[in-house]
C-alpha positions as CSV (number, residue, x, y, z in Angstrom):
1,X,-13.5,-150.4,-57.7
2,X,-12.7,-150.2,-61.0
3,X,-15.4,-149.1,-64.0
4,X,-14.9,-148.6,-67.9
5,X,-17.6,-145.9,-68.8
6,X,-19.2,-146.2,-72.6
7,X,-21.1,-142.9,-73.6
8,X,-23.9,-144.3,-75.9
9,X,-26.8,-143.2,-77.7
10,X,-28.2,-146.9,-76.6
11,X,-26.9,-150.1,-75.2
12,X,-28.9,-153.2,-74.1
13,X,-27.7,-156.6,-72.5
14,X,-29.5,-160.0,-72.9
15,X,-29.1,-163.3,-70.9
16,X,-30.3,-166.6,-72.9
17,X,-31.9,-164.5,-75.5
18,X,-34.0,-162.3,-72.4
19,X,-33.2,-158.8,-72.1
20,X,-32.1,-158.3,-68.5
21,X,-31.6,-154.4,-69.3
22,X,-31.6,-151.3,-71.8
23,X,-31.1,-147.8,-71.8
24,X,-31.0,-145.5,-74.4
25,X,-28.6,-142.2,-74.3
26,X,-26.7,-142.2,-71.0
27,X,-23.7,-144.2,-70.0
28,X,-22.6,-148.0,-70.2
29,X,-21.2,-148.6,-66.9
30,X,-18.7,-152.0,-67.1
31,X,-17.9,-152.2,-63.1
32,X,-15.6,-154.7,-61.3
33,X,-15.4,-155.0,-57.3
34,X,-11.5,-155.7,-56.1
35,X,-10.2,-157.6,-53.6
36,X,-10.3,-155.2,-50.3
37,X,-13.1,-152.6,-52.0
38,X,-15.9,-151.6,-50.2
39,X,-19.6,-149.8,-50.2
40,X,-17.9,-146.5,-49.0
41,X,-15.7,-147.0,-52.9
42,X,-18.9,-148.0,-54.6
43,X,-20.3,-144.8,-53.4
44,X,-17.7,-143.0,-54.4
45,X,-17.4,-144.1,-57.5
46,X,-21.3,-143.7,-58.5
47,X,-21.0,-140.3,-57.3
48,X,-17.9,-139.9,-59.6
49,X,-19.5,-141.4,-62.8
50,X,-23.1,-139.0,-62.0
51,X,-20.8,-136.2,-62.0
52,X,-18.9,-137.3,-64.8
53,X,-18.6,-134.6,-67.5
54,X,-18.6,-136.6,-71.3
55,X,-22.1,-134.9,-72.4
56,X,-22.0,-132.6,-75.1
57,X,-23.1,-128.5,-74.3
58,X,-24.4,-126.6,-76.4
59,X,-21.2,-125.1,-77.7
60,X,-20.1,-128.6,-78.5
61,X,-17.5,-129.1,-75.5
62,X,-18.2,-132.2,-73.2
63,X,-19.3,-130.4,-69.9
64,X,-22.3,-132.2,-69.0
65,X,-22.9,-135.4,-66.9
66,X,-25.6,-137.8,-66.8
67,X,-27.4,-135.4,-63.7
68,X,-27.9,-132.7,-66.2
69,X,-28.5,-134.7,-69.2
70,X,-31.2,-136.9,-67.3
71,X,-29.4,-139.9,-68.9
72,X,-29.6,-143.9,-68.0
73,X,-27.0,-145.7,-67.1
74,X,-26.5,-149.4,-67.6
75,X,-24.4,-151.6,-65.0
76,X,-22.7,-154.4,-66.0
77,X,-20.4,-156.7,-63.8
78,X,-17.6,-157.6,-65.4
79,X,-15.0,-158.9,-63.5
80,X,-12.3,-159.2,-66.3
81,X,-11.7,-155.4,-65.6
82,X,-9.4,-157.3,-62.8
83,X,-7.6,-158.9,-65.3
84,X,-3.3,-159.1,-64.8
85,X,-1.5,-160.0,-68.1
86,X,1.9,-159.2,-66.9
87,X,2.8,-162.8,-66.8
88,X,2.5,-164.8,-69.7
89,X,-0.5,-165.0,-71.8
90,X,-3.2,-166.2,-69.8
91,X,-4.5,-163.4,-68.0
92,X,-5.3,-164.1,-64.2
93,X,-8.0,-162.5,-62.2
94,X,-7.2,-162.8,-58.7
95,X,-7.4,-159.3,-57.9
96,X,-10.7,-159.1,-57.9
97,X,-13.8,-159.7,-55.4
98,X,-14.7,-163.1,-54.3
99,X,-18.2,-164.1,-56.2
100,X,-20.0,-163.3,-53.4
101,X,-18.2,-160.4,-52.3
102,X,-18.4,-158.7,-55.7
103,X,-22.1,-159.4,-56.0
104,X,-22.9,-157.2,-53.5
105,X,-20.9,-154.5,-54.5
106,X,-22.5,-154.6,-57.6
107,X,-25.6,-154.4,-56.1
108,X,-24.6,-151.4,-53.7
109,X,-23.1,-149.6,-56.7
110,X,-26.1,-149.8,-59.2
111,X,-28.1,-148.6,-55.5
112,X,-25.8,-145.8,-55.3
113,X,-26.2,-144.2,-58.6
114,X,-29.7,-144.7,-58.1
115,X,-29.4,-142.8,-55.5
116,X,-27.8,-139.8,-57.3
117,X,-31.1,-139.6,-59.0
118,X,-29.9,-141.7,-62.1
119,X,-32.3,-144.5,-63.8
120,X,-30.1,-147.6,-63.8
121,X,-30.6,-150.9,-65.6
122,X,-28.7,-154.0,-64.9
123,X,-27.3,-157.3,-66.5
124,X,-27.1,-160.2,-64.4
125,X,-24.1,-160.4,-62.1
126,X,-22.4,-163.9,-63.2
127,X,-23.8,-164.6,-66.4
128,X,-22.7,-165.0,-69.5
129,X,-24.3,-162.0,-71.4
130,X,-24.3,-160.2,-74.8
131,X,-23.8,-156.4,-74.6
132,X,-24.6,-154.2,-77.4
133,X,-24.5,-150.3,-77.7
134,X,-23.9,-147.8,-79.6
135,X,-20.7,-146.0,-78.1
136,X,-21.6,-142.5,-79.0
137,X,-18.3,-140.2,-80.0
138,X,-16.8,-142.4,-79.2
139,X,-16.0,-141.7,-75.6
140,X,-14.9,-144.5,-73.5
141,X,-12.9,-143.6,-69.8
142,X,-11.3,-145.6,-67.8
143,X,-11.9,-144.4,-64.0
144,X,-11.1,-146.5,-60.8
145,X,-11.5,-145.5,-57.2
C-alpha cells in the first residue's frame, strides 16, 4: 500500500457540498491499495503511520507521532497514488487495486489505525471529493509498504 502523509493543523473533505469528514491537528492520510496488497500491508502500514514521528517536541525537533500527540487522522482513497507516467503523457493506473478490492482495503486500513487508538475520519471511497487542509510545516512523506 502506498500513502502520502499531510501533517495539518486541520483538513476536512466534502462530497456534493456534504462534509464526509474533518479533523483538526493530526495527519492527512492519502492511501492507495495496489494490485497484490493485502490486510496484513494495511496493518502494517497503520501501525507505521501511528508510529510515525513528524510531531514537534518540546525542543522543537519532530519526535512525536500521532499516539503521543492524541492527533486525528483523516483517510482519504486516492487511487492516483498508483499512477505510472513513464510512458507518454497520460498517466495509467493499472497498478492499483480493483474497485472492489481497494474498497476494502481502505476500509481495513482506516479499521487499523483505529485500532492503534487513533480517531480517524474518512472521505468516501470513489467519489469525487474536495480536500482542504492546512499542511502544517509543511511536512508531507511519502511512505509505502
Amino acid at each position: 500500500m502506498r500513502a502520502l502523509v499531510q501533517r495539518v493543523s486541520e483538513a476536512r473533505v466534502t462530497v456534493a457540498g456534504r462534509e464526509t469528514g474533518a479533523i483538526g491537528a493530526g495527519l492527512l492520510v492519502l492511501v492507495c491499495a495496489m494490485a497484490g496488497d493485502d490486510a496484513a500491508r494495511a496493518e502494517a502500514l497503520a501501525a507505521k503511520i501511528a508510529k510515525l514521528r513528524i510531531f514537534k517536541d518540546e525542543d522543537g525537533r519532530m519526535n512525536r507521532s500521532l499516539l503521543d500527540t492524541g492527533g486525528s487522522a483523516l483517510v482519504v482513497s486516492q487511487f492516483t497514488l498508483a499512477a505510472d507516467t513513464s510512458r507518454g503523457n497520460r498517466p495509467g493506473f493499472s497498478a492499483a487495486a480493483a474497485p472492489d478490492v481497494g474498497e476494502g482495503l481502505y476500509e481495513h486500513f482506516s479499521a487499523a489505525l483505529r485500532a492503534q487508538g487513533i480517531g480517524v475520519a474518512n472521505g468516501a471511497f470513489g467519489a469525487d471529493m474536495d480536500v482542504s487542509l492546512v499542511n502544517q510545516g509543511p511536512v508531507t512523506i511519502w511512505l509505502e509498504v
